[in-house]
N, C-alpha and C positions, 0 to 999 in steps of 0.2 A: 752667080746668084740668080739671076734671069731665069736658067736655066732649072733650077729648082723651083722658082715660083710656078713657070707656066707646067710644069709637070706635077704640080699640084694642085694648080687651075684645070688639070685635063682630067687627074680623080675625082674633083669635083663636079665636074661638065659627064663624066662618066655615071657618079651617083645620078645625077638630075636627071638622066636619060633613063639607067635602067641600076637601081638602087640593089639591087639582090648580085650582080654581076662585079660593081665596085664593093660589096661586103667579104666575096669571092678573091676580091683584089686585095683585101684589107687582110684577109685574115691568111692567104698565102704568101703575105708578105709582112706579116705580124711585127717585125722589129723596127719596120719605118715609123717614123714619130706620126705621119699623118695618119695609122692603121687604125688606132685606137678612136678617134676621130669621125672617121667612116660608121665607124661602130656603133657610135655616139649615134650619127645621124641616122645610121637603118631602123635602130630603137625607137626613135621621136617617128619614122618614116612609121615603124611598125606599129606606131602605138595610135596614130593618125588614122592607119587603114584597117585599125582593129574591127574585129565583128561580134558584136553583142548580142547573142542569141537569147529568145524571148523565151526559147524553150526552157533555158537556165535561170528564174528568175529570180534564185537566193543566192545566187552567186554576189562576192563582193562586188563586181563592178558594174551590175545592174542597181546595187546600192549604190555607187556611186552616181550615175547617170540620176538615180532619184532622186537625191538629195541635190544634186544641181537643179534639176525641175523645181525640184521647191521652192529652192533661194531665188531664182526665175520667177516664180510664179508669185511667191510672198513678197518678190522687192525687198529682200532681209538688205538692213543696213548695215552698214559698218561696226554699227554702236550693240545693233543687237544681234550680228555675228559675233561679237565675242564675249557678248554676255550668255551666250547659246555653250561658250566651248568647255567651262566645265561645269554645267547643270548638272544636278542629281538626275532628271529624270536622260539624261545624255546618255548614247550608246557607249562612248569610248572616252579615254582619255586624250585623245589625239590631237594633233597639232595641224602639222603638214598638211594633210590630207582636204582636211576641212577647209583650211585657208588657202591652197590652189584649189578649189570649189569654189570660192566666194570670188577670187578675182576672177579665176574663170566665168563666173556667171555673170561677173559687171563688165567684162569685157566683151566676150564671144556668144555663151549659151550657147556654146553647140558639143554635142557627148564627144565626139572627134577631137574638138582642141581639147577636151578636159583630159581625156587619155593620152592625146601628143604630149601634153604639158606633166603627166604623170611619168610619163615614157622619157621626156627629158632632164628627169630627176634620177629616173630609175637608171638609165642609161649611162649618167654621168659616173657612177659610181661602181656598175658593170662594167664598164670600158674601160676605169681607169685601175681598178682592183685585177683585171686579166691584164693590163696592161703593166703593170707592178709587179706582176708572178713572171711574167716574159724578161724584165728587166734583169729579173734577180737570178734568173738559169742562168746569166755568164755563160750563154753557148751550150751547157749540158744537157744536149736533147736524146737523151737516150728512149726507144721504147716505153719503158717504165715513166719515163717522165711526161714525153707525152700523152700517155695513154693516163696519166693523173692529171694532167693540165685537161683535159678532155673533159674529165668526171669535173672536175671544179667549174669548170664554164657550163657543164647541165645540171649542176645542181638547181641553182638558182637562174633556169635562161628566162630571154626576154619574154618567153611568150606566159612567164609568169606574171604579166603585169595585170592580170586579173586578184590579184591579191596585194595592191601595191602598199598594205601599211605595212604588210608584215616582210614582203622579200625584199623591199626597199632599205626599211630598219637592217634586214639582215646583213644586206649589203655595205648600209653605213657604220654598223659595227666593226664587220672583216674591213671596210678599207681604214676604220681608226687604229683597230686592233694589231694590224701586221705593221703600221707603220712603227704601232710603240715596240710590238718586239725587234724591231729590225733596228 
């Protein structure tokens, strides 16, 4: 037992060093329980060192970044962040999204954790939906399969988290969805 801990203490110490190298690890060795994990972390990693380009500025996640300014900047409370969340004159009907904004903004204010913390939702649900389709191959790796396992993990990848209500949702459909047909 030792010996499985410190060998998971060293993929760890491996992420903390150099995080692209332990994903490398993660994913060439996909059926270890701690792969998914990794995966998990590069996400929040990736979603920490995102780049928010100004030249893009209707993009969804430069909306995001603003409407944290805002709550920042207005001191929105508690009472009237959720009297904000289904206003008529309101963009969306959304949930999520708004309310990791509001903690984020009484905790940190900074666009970095608001994406890390988007990325560790988003993450959760990516890691563990690839990690659900690994389970369920029983070994069956043929070309065909992985070369479908391939398509399914670019459909929706991480570096979609520039859109995070909608690939997020998507993600938390397919991981409800396959559990009920399974």
């Amino acid at each position: 037992m030792a010996g499985v801990t410190s060998r998971k203490a060293s993929y760890w110490l491996v992420f903390v060093i150099w995080p692209l190298l332990a994903l490398y690890h993660a994913l060439s060795n996909f059926r270890q329980p701690h792969a998914r994990n990794i995966l998990w972390a590069f996400t929040i990693f990736y979603g920490f060192t995102f780049v928010i380009s100004i030249d893009n500025s209707n993009s969804d996640i430069n909306r995001y970044v603003s409407d944290l300014m805002v709550m920042i900047d207005d001191k929105v409370t508690f009472d009237e962040f959720t009297e904000s969340l289904y206003d008529v004159d309101s963009r969306s009907v959304d949930i999520l999204q708004p309310f990791l904004t509001f903690v984020v903004a009484q905790v940190s204010g900074s666009p970095a954790v608001l994406i890390a913390t988007f990325a560790f939702v988003f993450g959760y649900f990516y890691s563990r939906n690839l990690s659900f389709v690994i389970e369920h191959l029983n070994g069956n790796l043929s070309r065909a399969t992985i070369f479908l396992f391939v398509v399914f993990a670019f459909i929706i990848p991480i570096w979609d988290l520039n859109g995070f209500r909608f690939y997020t949702a998507a993600h938390i459909f397919f991981y409800g969805a396959i559990r009920y047909l399974f």
